[in-house]
VONU-149036 format. One line per 3 residues: their letters; for each residue x, y, z of C-alpha. Coordinates in nm, 2 decimals, padded with zeros to 4 digits. Layout:
REM residues N
A) X Y Z | ...
REM end
This chain:
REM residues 624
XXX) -02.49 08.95 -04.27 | -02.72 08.70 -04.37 | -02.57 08.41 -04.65
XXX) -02.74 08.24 -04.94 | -02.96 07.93 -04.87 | -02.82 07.66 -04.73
XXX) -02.91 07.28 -04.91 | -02.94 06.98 -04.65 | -02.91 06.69 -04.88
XXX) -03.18 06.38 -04.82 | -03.22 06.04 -05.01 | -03.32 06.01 -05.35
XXX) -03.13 06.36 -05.46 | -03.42 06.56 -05.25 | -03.25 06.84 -05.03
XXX) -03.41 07.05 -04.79 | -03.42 07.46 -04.84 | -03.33 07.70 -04.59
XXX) -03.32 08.03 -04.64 | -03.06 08.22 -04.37 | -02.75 08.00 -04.25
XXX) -02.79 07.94 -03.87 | -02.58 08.18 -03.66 | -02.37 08.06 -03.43
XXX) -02.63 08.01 -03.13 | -02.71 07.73 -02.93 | -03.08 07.85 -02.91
XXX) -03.16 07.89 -03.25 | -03.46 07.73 -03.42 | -03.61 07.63 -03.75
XXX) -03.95 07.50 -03.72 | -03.93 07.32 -04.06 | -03.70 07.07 -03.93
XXX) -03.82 06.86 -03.64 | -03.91 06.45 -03.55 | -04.20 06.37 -03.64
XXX) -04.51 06.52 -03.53 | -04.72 06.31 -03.25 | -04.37 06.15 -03.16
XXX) -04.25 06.40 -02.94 | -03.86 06.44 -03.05 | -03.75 06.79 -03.15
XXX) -03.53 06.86 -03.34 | -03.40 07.22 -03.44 | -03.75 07.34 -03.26
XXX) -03.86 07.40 -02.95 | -04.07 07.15 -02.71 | -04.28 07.39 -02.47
XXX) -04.58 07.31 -02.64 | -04.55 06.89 -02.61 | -04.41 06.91 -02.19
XXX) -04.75 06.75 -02.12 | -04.71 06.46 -02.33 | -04.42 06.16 -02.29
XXX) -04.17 06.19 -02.59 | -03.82 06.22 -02.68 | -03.81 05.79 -02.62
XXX) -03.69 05.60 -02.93 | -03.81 05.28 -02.92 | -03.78 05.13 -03.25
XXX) -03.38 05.02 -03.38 | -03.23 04.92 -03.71 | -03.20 04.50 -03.70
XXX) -02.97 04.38 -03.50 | -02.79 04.11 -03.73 | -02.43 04.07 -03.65
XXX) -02.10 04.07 -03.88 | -02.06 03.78 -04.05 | -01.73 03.82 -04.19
XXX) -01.62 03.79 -03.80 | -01.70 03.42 -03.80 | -01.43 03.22 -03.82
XXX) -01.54 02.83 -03.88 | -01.76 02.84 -03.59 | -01.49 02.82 -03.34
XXX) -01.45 03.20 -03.27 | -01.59 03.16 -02.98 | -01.37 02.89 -02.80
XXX) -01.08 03.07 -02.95 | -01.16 03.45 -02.75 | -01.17 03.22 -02.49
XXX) -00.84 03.02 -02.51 | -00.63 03.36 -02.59 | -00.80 03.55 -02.35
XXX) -00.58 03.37 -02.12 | -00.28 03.45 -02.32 | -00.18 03.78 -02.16
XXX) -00.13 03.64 -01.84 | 00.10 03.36 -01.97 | 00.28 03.58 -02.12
XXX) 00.33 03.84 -01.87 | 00.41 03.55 -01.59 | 00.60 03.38 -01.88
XXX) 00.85 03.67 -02.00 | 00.86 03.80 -01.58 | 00.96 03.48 -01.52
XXX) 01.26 03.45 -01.76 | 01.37 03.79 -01.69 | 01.36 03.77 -01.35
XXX) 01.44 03.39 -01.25 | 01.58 03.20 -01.54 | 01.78 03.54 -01.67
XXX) 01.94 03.57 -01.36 | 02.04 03.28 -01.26 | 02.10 03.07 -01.53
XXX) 02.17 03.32 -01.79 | 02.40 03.56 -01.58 | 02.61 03.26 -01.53
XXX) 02.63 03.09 -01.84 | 02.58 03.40 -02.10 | 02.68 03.68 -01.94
XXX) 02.74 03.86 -02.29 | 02.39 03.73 -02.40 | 02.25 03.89 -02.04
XXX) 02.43 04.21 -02.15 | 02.27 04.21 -02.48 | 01.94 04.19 -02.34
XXX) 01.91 04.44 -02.06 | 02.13 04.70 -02.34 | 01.83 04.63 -02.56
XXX) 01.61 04.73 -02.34 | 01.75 05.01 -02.24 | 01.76 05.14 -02.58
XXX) 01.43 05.08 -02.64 | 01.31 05.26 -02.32 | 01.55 05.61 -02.38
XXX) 01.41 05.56 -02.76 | 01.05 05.58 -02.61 | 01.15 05.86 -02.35
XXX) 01.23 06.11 -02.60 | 00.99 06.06 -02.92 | 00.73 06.07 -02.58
XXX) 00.82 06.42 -02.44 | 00.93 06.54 -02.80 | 00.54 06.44 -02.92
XXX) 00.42 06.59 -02.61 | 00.53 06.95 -02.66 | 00.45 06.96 -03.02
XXX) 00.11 06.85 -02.91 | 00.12 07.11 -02.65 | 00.19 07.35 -02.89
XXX) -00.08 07.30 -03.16 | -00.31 07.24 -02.85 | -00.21 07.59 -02.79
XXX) -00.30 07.71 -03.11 | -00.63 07.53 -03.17 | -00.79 07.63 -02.80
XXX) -00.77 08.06 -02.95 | -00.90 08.00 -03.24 | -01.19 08.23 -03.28
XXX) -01.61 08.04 -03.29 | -01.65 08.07 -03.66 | -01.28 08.02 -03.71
XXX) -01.35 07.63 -03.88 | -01.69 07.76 -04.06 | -01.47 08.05 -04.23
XXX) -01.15 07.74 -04.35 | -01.14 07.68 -04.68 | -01.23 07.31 -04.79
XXX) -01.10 07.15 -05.13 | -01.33 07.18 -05.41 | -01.65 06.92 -05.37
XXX) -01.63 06.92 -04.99 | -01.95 06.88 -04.82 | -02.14 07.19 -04.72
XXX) -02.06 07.27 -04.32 | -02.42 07.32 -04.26 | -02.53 07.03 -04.40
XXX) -02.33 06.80 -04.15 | -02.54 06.67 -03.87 | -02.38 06.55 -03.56
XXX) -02.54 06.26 -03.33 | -02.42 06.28 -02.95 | -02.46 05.93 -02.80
XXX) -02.45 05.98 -02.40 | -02.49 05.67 -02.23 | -02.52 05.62 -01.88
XXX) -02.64 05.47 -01.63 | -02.82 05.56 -01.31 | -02.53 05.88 -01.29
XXX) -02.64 06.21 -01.10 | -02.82 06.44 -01.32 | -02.60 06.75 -01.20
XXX) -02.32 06.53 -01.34 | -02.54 06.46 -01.74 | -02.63 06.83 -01.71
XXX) -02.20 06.95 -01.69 | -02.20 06.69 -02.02 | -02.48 06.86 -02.17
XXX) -02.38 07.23 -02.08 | -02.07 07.22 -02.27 | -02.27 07.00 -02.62
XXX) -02.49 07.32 -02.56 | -02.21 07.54 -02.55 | -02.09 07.40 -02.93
XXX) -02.09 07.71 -03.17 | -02.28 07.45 -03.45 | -02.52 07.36 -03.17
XXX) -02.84 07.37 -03.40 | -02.62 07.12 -03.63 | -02.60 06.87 -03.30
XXX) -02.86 06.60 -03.19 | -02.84 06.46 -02.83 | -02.94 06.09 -02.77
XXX) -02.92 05.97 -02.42 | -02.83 05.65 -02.39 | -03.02 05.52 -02.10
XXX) -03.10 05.18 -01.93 | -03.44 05.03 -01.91 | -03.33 04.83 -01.59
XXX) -03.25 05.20 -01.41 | -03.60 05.31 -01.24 | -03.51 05.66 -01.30
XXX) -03.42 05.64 -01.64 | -03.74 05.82 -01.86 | -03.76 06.07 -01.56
XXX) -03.40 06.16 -01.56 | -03.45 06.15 -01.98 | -03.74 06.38 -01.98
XXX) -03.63 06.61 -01.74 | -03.33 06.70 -01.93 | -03.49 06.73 -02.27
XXX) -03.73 07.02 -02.10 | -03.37 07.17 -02.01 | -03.22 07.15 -02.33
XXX) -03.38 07.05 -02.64 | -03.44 07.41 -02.73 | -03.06 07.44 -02.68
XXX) -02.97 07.23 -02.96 | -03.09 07.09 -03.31 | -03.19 06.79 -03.17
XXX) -03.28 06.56 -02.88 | -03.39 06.21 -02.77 | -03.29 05.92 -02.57
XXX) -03.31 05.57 -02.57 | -03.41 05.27 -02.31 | -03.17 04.96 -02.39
XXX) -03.33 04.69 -02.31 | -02.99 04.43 -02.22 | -03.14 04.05 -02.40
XXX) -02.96 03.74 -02.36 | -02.64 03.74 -02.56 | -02.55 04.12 -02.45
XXX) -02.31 04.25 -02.17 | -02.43 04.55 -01.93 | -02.19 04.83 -02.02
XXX) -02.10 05.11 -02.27 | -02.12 04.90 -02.58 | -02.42 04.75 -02.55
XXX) -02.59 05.07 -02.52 | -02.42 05.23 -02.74 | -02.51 04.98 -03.00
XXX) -02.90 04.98 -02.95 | -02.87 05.36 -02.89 | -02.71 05.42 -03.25
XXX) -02.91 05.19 -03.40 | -03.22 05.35 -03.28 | -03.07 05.73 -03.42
XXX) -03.02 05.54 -03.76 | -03.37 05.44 -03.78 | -03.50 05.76 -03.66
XXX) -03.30 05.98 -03.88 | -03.21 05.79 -04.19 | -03.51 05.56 -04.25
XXX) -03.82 05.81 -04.11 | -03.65 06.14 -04.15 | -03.51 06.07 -04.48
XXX) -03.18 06.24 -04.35 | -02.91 06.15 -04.57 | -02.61 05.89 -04.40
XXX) -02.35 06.07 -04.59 | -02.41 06.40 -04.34 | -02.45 06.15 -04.02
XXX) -02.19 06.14 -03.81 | -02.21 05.98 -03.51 | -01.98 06.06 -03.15
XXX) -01.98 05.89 -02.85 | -01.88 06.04 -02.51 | -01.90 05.95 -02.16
XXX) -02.14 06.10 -01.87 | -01.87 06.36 -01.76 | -01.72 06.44 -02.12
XXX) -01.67 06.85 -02.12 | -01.60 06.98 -02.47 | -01.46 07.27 -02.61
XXX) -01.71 07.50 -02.79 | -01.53 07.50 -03.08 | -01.53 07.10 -03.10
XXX) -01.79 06.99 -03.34 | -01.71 07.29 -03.59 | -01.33 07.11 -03.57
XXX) -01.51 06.81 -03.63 | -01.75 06.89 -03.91 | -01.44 07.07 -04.09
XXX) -01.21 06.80 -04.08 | -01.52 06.53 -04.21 | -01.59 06.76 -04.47
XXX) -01.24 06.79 -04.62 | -01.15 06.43 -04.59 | -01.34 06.37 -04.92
XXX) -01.40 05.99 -04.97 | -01.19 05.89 -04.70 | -01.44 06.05 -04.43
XXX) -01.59 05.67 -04.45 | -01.27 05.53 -04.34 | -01.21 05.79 -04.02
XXX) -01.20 05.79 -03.67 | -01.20 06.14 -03.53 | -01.02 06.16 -03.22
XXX) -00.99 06.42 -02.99 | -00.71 06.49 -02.74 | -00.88 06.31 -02.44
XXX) -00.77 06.50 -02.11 | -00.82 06.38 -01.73 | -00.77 06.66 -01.56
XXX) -01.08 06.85 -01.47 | -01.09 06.79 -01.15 | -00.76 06.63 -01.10
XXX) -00.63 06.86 -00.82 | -00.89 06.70 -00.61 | -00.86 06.37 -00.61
XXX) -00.53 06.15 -00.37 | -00.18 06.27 -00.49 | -00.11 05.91 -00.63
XXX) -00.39 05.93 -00.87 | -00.38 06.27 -00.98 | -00.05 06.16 -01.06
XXX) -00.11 05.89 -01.25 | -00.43 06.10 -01.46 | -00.18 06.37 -01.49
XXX) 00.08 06.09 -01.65 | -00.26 05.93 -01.86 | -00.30 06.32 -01.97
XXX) 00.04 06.39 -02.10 | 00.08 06.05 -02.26 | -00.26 06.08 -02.48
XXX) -00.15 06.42 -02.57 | 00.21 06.28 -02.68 | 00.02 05.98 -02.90
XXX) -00.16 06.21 -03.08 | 00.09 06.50 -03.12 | 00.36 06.23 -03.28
XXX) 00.37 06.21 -03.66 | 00.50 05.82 -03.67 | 00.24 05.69 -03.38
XXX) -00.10 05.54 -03.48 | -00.31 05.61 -03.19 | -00.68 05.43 -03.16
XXX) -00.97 05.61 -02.96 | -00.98 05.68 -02.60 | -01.35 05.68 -02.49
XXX) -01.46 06.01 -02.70 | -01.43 05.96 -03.07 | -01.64 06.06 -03.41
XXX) -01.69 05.82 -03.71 | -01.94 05.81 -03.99 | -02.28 05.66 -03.96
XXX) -02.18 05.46 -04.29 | -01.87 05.33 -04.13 | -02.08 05.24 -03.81
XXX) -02.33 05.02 -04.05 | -02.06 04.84 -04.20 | -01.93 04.78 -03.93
XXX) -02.27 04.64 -03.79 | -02.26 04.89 -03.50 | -02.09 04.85 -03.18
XXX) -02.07 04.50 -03.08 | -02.27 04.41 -02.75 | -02.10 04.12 -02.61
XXX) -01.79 04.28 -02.48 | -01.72 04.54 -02.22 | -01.38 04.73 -02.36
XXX) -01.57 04.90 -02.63 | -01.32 05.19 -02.77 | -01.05 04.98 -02.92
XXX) -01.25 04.71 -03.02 | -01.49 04.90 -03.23 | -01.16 05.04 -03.45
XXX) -01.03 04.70 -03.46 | -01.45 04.60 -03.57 | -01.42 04.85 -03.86
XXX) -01.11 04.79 -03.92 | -01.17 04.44 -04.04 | -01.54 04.55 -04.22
XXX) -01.38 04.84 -04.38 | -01.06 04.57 -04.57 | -00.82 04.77 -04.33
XXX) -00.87 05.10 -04.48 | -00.99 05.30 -04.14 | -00.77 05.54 -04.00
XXX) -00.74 05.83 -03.72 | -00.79 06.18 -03.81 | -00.64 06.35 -03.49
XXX) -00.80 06.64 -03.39 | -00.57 06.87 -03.12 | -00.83 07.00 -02.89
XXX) -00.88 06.86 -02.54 | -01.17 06.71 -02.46 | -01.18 06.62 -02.07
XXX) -01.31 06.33 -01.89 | -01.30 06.32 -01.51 | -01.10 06.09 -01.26
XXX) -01.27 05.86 -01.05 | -01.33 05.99 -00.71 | -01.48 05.82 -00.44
XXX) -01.64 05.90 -00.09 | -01.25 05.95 00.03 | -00.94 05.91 -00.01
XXX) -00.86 05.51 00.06 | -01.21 05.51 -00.17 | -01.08 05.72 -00.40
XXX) -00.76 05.53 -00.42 | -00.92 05.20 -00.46 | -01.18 05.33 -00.75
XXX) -00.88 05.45 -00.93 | -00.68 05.09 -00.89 | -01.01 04.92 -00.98
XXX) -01.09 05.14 -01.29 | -00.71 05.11 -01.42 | -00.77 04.69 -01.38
XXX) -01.06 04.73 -01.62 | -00.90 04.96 -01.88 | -00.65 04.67 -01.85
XXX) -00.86 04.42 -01.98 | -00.87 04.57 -02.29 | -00.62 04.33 -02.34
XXX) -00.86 04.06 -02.42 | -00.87 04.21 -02.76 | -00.53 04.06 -02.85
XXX) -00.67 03.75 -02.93 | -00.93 03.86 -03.10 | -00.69 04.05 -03.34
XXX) -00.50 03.72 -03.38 | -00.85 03.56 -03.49 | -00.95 03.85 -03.71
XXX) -00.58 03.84 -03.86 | -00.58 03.46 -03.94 | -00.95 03.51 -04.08
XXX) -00.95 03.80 -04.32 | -00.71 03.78 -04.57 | -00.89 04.04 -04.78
XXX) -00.70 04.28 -04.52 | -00.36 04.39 -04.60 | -00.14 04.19 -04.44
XXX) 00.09 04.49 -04.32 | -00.22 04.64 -04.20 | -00.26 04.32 -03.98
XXX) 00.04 04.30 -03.85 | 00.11 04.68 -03.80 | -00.20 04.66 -03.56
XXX) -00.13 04.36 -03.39 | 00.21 04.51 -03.27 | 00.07 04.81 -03.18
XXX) -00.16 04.65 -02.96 | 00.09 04.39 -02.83 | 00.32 04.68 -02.71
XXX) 00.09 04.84 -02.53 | -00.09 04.56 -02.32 | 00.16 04.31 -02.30
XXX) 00.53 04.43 -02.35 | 00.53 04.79 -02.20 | 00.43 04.66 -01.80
XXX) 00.71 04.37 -01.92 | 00.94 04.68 -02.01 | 00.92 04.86 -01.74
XXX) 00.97 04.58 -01.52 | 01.24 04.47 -01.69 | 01.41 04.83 -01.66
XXX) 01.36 04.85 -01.32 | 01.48 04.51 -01.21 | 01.79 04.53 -01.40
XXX) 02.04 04.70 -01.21 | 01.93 04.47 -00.90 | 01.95 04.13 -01.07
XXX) 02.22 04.20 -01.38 | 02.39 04.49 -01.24 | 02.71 04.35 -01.12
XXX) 02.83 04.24 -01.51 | 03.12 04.39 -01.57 | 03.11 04.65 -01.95
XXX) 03.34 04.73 -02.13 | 03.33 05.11 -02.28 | 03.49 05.30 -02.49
XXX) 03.54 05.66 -02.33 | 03.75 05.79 -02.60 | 03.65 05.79 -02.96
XXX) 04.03 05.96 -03.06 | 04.24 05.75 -02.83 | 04.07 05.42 -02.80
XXX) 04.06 05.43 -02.46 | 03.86 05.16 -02.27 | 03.78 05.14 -01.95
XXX) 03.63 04.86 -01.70 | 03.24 04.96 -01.53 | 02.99 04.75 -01.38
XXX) 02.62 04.74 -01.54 | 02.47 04.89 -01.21 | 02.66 05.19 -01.30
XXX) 02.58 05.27 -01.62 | 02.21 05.21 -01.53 | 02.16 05.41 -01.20
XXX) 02.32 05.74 -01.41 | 02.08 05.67 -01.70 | 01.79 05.65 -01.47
XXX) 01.88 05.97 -01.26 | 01.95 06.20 -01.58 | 01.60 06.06 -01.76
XXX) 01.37 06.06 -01.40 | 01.49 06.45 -01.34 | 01.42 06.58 -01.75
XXX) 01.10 06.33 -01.73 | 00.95 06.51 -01.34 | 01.11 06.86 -01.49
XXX) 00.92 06.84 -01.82 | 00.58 06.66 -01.65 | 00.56 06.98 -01.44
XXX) 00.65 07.22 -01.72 | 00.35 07.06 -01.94 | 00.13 06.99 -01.63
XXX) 00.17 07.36 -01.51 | 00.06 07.48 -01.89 | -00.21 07.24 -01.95
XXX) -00.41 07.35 -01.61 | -00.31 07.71 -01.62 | -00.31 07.79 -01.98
XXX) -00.53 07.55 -02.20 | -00.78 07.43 -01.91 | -00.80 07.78 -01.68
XXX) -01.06 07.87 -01.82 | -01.27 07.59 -01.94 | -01.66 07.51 -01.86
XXX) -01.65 07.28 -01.56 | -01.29 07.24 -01.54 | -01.13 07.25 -01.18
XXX) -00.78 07.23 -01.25 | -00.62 07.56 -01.09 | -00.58 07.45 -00.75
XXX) -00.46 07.20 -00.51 | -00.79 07.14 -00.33 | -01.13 07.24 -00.25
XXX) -01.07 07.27 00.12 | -00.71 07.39 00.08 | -00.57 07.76 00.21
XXX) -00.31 07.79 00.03 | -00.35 07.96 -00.36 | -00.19 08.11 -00.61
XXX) 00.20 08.02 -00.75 | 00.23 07.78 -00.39 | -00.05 07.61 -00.46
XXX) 00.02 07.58 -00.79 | 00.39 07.55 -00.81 | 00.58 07.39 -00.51
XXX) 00.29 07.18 -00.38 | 00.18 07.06 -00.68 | 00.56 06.94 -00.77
XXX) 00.56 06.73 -00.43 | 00.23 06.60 -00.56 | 00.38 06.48 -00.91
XXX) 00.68 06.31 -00.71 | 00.50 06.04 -00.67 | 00.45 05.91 -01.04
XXX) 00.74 05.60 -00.96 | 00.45 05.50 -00.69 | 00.17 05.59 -00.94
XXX) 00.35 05.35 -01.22 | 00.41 05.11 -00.97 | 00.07 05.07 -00.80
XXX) -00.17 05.25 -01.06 | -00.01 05.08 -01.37 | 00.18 04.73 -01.35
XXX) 00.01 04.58 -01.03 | -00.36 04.63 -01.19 | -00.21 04.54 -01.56
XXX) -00.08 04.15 -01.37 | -00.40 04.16 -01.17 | -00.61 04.19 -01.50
XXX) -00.45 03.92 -01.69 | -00.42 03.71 -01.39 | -00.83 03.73 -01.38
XXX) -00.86 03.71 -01.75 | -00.70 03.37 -01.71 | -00.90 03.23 -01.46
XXX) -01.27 03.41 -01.62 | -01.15 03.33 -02.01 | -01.22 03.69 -02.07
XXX) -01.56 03.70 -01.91 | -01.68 04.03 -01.71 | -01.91 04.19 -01.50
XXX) -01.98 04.56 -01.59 | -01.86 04.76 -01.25 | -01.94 05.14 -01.32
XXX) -01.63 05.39 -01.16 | -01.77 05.57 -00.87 | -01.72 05.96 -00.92
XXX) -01.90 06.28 -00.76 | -02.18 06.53 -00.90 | -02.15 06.85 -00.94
XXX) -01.87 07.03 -00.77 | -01.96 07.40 -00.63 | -01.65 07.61 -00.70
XXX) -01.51 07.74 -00.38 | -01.68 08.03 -00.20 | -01.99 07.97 -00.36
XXX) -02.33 07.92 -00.21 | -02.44 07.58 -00.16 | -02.73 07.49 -00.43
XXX) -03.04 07.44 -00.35 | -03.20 07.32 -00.66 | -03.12 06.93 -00.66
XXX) -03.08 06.74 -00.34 | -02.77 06.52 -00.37 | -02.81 06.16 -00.49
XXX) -02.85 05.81 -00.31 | -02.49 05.65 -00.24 | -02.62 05.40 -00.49
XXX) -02.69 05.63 -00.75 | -02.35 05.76 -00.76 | -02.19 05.58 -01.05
XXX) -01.94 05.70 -01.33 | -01.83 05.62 -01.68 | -01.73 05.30 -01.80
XXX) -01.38 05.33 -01.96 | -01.21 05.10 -02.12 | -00.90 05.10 -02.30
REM end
């Protein structure tokens, strides 16, 4: 049944009239709201009529001053430079004592001291081990819940009094990319299309003015699927001196371009803006942006302080990339899914997140000189917002793929290469410790609280596990002393070694038992039927199905997470801080390589596209 009309709110009190609520179709069309006429951007109508013209471009941005607060006597500058090299000095530094001066100097001198150290540490790590895997199944669960829920499930939630209409909420997608295969934007776009508010959704693709095939690529894709959803567009960035090639950058001209389009000539009001950025192979769940647009809408006043953060997911086509880094995704999977699902944690966005145009403009946009963009835009508006921003977790997967190369050594080296870049994410230590120092109109717990979270997980969880690891070689012939008896008193004599190698067989068999359990329900539960999700079997080329594929073969394939840790994880963590010490925390912008479209097996090759030039096969560019 057809509702009441539906008020879109504009500037100056003005709100825009319409008289039926738009079902829940990606095709559906009002042709009272669209871009401006001549321009050629449509939005909520369709574009058959303007195909002969050139539109969808936006050319003209919001100004492009910076954030002045950030400056810090002038010398901010020099100062990202000197701490960039502060995560190698203190991983060499801490690997040093722990394994040199700790063992022999310490062990000799201080055994009791030696013992207190490696006990710490091992408290810390069984500490870690079960608030993960406890996390992770109570995030599996309300993942559970949230994936059956029904399409009009968050239109139909009741919102506290004053909330923000849900149809007045408009949604800009920001896809940048770069030279990727078109098959590859087109899964992207199928599963925005897919959203039940689709008509409430504007895609703007971020594309590159230095890639040839950029307004071809930009145009052909608006033909596909600007009648699927309320909006569409893209945007050139032009990279000028001062800017870094990579996700930022674009995604700070591309944002400000949307502002100036929809705010300033549309007279769209910023309050029902809110702004997500994805990568080129993000698939979402249909129900997404309704999850989204409900949780903005009944965060009152604080929706200007909120980061909305899905559950990012790497698994869609994880069965089909080299054991050792489907492993290692599988572990990345898990782990996200355990941050978010834990009460005490304060997670910061992985790649895909939501915010508020007005938080973006505070925060002067994203900033374009860095490459690690996800992290240091919450850190950005954390500072411009007086550290009020928060995360608003939302427990639905959204998936991202692994990296896969041409083969398997390729694949294997893309995936080392992209976990060295997510590693220098790290450079953004010292730019906390700037930003700390700086802004004293920040709480000072707020400060601190993000400055440890952030120093835990660049610089003292590869020390950790190192540490762990190395113990029962260097330290484990100390004799302990326990206490075996709690009614008696009785004590006995053990050696360190001991204690160690049973704590690390009972906590690696629960860890591998309960990776597989949540592995096995994440791919066959949540993901088994999902829009361009291949996570059901082993391989493409494989012959085996069904429970061998997916239960004793994919087990041997999970044994190799210590290898995964070892060579996907702390080697490419000491290799990025070993290169931000030498660079001062400069980069070049090296896309992941990663395939197009993947025809599910048994069905008939496609005819449509011819596959891309080796050097048009590029990926996202994560960075954490």
């Amino acid at each position: 049944a057809a509702k009441g009309p539906e008020r879109t709110p504009l500037l100056g009190g003005v709100s825009l009239l319409t008289t039926t609520t738009p079902p829940p179709m990606s095709n559906y069309i009002i042709q009272n709201r669209k871009f401006p006429e001549g321009v050629g951007h449509t939005l909520r109508s369709s574009v058959e009529a303007q195909r002969e013209a050139q539109h969808g471009l936006l050319e003209d941005a919001e100004g492009t001053t910076g954030v002045d607060n950030e400056s810090c006597c002038g010398v901010e500058q020099s100062a990202y430079k000197v701490l960039a090299r502060l995560p190698a000095l203190h991983t060499y530094g801490t690997l040093a004592f722990f394994l040199y001066f700790g063992h022999y100097w310490l062990l000799m001198q201080r055994p009791d001291v030696a013992v207190g150290i490696v006990g710490c540490f091992m408290l810390y790590g069984v500490v870690r081990f079960w608030m993960m895997w406890g996390a992770a199944f109570h995030g599996l669960n309300l993942l559970q819940k949230n994936d059956s829920r029904s399409p009009n499930y968050w239109q139909q939630q009741k919102r506290p009094l004053g909330s923000l209409e849900f149809g007045s909420i408009w949604h800009a997608i920001i896809v940048p990319n770069y030279k990727e295969p078109i098959s590859k934007l087109r899964q992207t776009l199928d599963t925005i299309a897919s959203q039940t508010i689709a008509h409430q959704i504007v895609i703007c693709m971020g594309m590159e003015s230095r890639d040839p095939t950029a307004h071809e690529v930009a145009l052909q894709l608006q033909s596909e699927y600007a009648h699927k959803v309320g909006g569409f567009c893209y945007t050139a960035h032009p990279l000028v001196e001062g800017e870094v090639a990579g996700k930022s950058s674009n995604e700070n001209w591309a944002a400000r371009c949307v502002k100036r389009l929809m705010v300033d000539k549309m007279r769209i009001n910023p309050d029902h803006v809110v702004l997500t950025v994805c990568d080129a192979d993000s698939f979402f769940h249909p129900n997404h942006f309704a999850y989204v647009t409900h949780a903005y809408c009944s965060d009152g006043e604080d929706r200007f302080h909120r980061f909305y953060l899905g559950v990012t997911n790497f698994m869609p086509n994880v069965c089909h990339v080299p054991a050792i880094c489907s492993t290692r995704y599988t572990v990345l999977s898990v782990g996200r899914m355990a941050e978010l699902g834990s009460p005490v944690s304060s997670p910061f966005p992985l790649a895909i997140y939501s915010l508020s145009l007005r938080l973006a403009q505070k925060a002067a946009y994203w900033d374009p000189s860095v490459i690690p963009e996800d992290w240091h835009m919450y850190f950005r508006c954390q500072f411009a917002d007086q550290g009020q921003v928060t995360a608003t977790r939302l427990m639905m997967l959204v998936g991202t793929e692994c990296v896969e190369g041409k083969d398997y050594v390729d694949s294997v080296k893309e995936c080392y290469d992209q976990s060295v870049r997510w590693q220098w994410g790290a450079v953004d230590v010292g730019y906390l410790m700037v930003q700390a120092c700086n802004r004293w109109d920040v709480p000072i717990m707020t400060r601190l609280s993000t400055l440890t979270f952030a120093y835990d997980h660049h610089l003292f969880t590869v020390f950790s596990m190192v540490a762990l690891m190395s113990a029962p070689f260097l330290y484990g012939q100390l004799p302990v002393l326990l206490d075996m008896n709690l009614w008696t008193g009785a004590v006995t004599v053990t050696l360190l070694w001991v204690i160690m190698f049973w704590l690390w067989i009972v906590h690696i068999n629960i860890h591998f038992f309960c990776m597989c359990l949540l592995d096995h329900k994440i791919r066959n539960d949540i993901l088994k039927d999902r829009l361009h999700f291949d996570a059901a079997v082993v391989s493409a080329s494989s012959k085996v199905s069904g429970w061998w594929a997916n239960g004793p073969l994919r087990w041997l394939t999970l044994l190799t997470f210590p290898l995964a840790d070892i060579f996907l994880f702390i080697i490419p963590t000491i290799h990025a801080h070993t290169k931000m010490f030498f660079t001062g925390g400069s980069f070049n912008y090296i896309p992941s390589a990663k395939q197009g479209e993947r025809r599910p097996t048994g069905a008939p090759p496609a005819t449509a596209e011819p596959a891309p030039e080796p050097e048009a096969i590029y990926a996202k560019d994560q960075n954490v």
